[in-house]
C-alpha positions in Angstrom: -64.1 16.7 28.5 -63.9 15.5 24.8 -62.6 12.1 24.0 -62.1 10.8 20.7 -61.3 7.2 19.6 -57.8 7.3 17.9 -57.9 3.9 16.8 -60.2 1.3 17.5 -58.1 -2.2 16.0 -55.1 -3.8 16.8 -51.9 -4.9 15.2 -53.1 -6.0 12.7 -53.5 -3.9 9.8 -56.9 -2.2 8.1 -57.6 1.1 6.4 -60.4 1.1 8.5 -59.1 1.1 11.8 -55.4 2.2 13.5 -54.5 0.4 16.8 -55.4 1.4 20.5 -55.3 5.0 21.1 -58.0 7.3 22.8 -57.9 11.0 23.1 -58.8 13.2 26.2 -59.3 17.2 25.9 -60.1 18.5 28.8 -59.1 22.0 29.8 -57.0 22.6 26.5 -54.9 19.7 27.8 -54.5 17.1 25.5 -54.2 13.6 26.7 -53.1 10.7 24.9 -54.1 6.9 26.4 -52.0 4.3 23.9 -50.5 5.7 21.3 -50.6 3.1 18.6 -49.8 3.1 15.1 -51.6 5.5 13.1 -52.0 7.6 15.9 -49.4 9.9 14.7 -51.5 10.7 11.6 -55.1 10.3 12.4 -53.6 13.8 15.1 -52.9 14.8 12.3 -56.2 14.8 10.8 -58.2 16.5 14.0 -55.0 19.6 13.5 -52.8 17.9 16.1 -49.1 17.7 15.8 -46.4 16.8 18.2 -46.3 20.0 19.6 -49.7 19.6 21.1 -49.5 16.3 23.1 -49.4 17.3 27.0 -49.4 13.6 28.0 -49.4 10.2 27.4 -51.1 7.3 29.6 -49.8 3.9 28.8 -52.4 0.9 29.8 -49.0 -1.8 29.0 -45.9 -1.5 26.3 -47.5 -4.0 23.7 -46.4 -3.0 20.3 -50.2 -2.2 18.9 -50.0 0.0 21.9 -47.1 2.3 22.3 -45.3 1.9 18.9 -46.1 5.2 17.7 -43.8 7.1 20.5 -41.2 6.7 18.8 -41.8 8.6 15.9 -43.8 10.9 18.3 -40.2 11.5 20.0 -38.1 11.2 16.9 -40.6 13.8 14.9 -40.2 16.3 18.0 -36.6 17.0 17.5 -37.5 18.2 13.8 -34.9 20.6 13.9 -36.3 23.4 11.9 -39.8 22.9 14.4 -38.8 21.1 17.7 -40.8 20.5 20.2 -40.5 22.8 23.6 -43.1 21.8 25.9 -41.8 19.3 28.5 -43.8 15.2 27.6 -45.4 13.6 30.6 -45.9 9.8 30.3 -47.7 8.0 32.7 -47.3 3.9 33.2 -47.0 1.4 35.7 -44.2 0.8 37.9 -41.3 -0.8 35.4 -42.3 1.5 32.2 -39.2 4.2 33.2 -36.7 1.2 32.7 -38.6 0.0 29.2 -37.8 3.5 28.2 -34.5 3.9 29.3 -34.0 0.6 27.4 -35.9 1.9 23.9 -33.9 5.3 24.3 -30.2 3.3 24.2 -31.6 1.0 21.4 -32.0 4.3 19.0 -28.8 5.9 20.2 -29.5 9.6 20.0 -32.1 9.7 17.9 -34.9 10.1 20.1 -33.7 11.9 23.3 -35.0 14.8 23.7 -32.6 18.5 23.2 -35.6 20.9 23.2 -37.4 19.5 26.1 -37.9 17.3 28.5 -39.7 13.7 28.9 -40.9 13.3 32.6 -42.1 9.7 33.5 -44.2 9.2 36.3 -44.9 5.4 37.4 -48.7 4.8 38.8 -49.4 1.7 40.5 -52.7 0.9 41.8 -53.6 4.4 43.3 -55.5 7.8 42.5 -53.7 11.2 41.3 -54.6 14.6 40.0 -53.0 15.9 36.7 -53.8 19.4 35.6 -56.9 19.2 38.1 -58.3 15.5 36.5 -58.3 12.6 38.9 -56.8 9.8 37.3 -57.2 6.2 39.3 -55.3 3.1 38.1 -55.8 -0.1 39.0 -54.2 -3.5 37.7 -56.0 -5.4 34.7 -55.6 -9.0 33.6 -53.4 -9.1 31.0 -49.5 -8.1 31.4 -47.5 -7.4 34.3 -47.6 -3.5 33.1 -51.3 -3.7 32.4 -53.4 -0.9 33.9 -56.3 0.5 33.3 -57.5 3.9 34.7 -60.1 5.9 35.8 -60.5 9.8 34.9 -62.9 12.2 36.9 -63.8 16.0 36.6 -64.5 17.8 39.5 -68.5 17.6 38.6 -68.0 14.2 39.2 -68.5 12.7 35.2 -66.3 10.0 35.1 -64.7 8.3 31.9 -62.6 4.8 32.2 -60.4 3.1 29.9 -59.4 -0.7 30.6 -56.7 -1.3 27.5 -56.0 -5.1 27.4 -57.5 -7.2 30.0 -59.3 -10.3 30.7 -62.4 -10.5 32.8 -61.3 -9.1 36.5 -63.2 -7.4 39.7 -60.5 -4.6 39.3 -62.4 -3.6 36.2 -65.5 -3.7 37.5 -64.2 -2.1 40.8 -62.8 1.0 38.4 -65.8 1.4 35.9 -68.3 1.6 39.0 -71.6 4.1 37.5 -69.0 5.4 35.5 -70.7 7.9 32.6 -68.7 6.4 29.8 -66.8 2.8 29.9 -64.0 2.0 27.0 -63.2 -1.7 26.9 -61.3 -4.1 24.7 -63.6 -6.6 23.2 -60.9 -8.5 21.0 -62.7 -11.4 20.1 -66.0 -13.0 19.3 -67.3 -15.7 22.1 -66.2 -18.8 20.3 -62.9 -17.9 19.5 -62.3 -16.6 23.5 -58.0 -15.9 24.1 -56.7 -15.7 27.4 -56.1 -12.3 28.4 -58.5 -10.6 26.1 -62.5 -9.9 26.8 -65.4 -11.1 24.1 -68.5 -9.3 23.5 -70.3 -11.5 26.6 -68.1 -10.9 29.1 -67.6 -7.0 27.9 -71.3 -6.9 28.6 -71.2 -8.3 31.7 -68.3 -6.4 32.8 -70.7 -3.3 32.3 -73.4 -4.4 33.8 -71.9 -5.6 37.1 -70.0 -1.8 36.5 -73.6 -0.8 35.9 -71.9 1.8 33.5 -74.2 4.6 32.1 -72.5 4.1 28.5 -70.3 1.2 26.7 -68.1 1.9 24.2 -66.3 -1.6 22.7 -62.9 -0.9 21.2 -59.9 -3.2 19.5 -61.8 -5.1 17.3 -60.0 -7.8 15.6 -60.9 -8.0 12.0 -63.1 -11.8 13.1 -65.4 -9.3 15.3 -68.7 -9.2 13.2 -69.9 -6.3 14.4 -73.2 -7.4 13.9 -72.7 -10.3 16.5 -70.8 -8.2 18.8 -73.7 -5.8 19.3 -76.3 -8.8 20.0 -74.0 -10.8 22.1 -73.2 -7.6 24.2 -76.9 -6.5 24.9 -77.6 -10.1 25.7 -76.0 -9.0 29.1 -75.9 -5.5 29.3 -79.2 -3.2 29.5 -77.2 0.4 29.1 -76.6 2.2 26.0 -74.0 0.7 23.8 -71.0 1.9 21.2 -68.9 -0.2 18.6 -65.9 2.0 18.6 -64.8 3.7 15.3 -61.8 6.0 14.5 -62.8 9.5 15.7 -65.8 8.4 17.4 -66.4 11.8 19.6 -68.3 11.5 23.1 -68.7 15.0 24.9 -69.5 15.3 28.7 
């Protein structure tokens, strides 16, 4: 399994960093977890086009998040080089209607001709996809929010929270996990509800007792600097500021 960092900010813009999006090879599948903009073209620049994307995990529908299907979808009916491999997007249970709804609000110009988009809901539960386990479990954030839990057969395990506060779920779901991706939006004194600051991402881990921390959606306050110290105030394993195309291998 290969997984890149897509894009390590949020909505905000910066030439540094897109928003949320991780990438998972595994297989010659090609996995998708967000797909916020920017993710379209940093693809792009690893050789990856539309035509390549087997599937797409959504953590929750926030904009900095998501916004980049549509041009995914729109840019697949290219009609000189449309898209014929079949999409599967996986969500939590209330993403199919969300989509319904964002496929009426552009008319026609995003439904597929060429292929077809298969959604599959997952709640809190485990299921296998092209022979990787994939457990998701509700985080602290949204009504939508999930965060999930991918294992190989050799048992290396790689989880993904998205947005979320502090919760048991995610410490439940990063359990000895080999490589742990969570949002650390903010630094400590500027804590928002619903988001995790470098203290609590480390604590997080270490209660996980996660064999690698990688911090993603920086907000451009994060001092990295700060985040690092404040982090491995409470968290003894080996850590990562996320960067675009940051690669980890297992």
């Amino acid at each position: 399994m290969r997984v890149t960092i897509m894009g390590s900010g949020t909505m905000v813009p910066s030439n540094e960093r897109n928003s949320s999006g991780v990438l998972v090879e595994h297989e010659n599948i090609f996995s998708m977890i967000d797909f916020g903009y920017g993710s379209m073209h940093n693809l792009l620049k690893k050789g990856l086009t539309y035509h390549d994307i087997d599937r797409i995990y959504f953590t929750h529908n926030h904009p900095d998040h998501i916004c980049d299907l549509v041009p995914f979808l729109f840019a697949s009916r290219y009609p000189q080089n449309p898209r014929i491999k079949d999409l599967e997007i996986v969500a939590a249970p209330g993403f199919k209607r969300f989509f319904d709804t964002l496929m009426q609000a552009y008319k026609n110009w995003l439904v597929p001709t060429t292929y077809k988009v298969k959604i599959l809901e997952q709640d809190e539960e485990t299921k296998i996809y092209d022979g990787l386990i994939v457990i998701s479990k509700k985080m602290k954030h949204i009504e939508l929010s999930r965060g999930y839990r991918f294992e190989l057969a050799d048992g290396k395990s790689l989880v993904i929270s998205g947005d979320t506060d502090y919760c048991d779920g995610l410490i439940d779901l990063g359990r000895e996990t080999d490589l742990m991706i969570l949002e650390c939006s903010m630094p400590d004194n500027m804590k928002v509800q619903g988001h995790m600051t470098p203290s609590e991402c480390g604590k997080l881990a270490q209660s996980a007792n996660c064999r690698r921390l990688c911090l993603t959606h920086f907000y451009p306050v994060c001092e990295q600097n700060e985040v690092r110290a404040k982090c491995l105030a409470e968290y003894g394993g080996e850590l990562f500021l996320a960067e675009d195309f940051m690669e980890f291998d297992f």
